[in-house]
N, C-alpha and C positions, 0 to 999 in steps of 0.2 A: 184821659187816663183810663185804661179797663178796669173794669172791678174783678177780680177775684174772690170766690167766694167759697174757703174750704170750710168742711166738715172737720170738726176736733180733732177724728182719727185720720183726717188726711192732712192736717195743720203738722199733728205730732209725726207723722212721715215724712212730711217737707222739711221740720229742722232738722231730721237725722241725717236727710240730704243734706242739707244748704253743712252743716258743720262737718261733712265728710266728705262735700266734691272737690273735684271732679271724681266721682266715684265709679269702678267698673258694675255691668248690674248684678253679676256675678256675686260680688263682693257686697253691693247691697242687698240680696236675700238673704245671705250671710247674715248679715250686719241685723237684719228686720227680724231672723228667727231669735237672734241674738235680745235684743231690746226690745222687742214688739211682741214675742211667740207667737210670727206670724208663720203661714205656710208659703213655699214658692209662689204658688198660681197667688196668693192673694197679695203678695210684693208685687208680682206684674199689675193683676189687674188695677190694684192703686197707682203705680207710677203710668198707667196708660193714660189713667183718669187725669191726672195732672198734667202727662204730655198734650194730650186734648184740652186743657184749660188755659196752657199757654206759659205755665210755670217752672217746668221743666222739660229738655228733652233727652231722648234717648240714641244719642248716636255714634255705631259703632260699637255695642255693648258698653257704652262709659255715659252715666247719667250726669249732666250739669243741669244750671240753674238759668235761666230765661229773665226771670226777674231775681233781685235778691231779696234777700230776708228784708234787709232797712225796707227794699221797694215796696215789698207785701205790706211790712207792718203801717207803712205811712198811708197805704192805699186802707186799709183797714180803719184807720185813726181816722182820715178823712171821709169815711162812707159811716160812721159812729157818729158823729157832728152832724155830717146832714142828715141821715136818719131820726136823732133823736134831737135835737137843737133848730131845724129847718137851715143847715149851715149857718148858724150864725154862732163866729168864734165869739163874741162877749157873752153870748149867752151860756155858751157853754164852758166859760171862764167862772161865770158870776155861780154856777152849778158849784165848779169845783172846788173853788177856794169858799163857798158858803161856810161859815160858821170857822173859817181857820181864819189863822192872820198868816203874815208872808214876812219871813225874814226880809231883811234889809236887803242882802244881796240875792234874795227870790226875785224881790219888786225891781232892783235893776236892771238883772238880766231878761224878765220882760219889757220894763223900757228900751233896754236895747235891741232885744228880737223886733218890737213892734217897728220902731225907727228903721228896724235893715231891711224891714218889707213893705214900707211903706209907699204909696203908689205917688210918684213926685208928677 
């Protein structure tokens, strides 16, 4: 899996994409002066930067998306784990539920994730 690695102001760029593609890029500088106050040239030069990343591209004046939002965010989640945990889900399980307790149907539906992934 690639890692993707945006910056804040290029994360906050990519959902105005990802919740308005397929978008023309037209319509996305619009859109970026709109919700970002950004300028033309600095809509291009960020969507160039992301077309170069692999995350979206630009074809025919109409921006889509190469990976999705869910893909990012998993790929994210999973590069947080091995960064700070050495990959190890219990570890980073036993982090997050410290000091809570887990409803009834919390600790189920982990039993159940666990069992559907489980390597037979």
């Amino acid at each position: 899996m690639n890692y993707y690695k945006l910056a804040e102001t290029e994360e906050k760029f990519a959902e105005l994409i990802w919740q308005n593609e397929p978008i023309g890029s037209g319509d996305l500088v619009k859109l970026s002066v709109k919700e970002m106050n950004w300028k033309k040239s600095t809509t291009y030069t960020v969507l160039k930067k992301l077309c170069k990343k692999g995350v979206f591209q630009n074809e025919n004046a109409v921006v889509s998306s190469l990976i999705t939002r869910d893909e990012y965010y998993v790929n994210q989640s999973i590069r947080f784990v091995e960064d700070t945990f050495g990959g190890s889900l219990p570890k980073f399980l036993t982090a997050f539920i410290s000091g809570k307790k887990l409803s009834k149907h919390q600790a189920e539906e982990l039993k159940r994730l666990i069992d559907e992934h489980k390597e037979v």
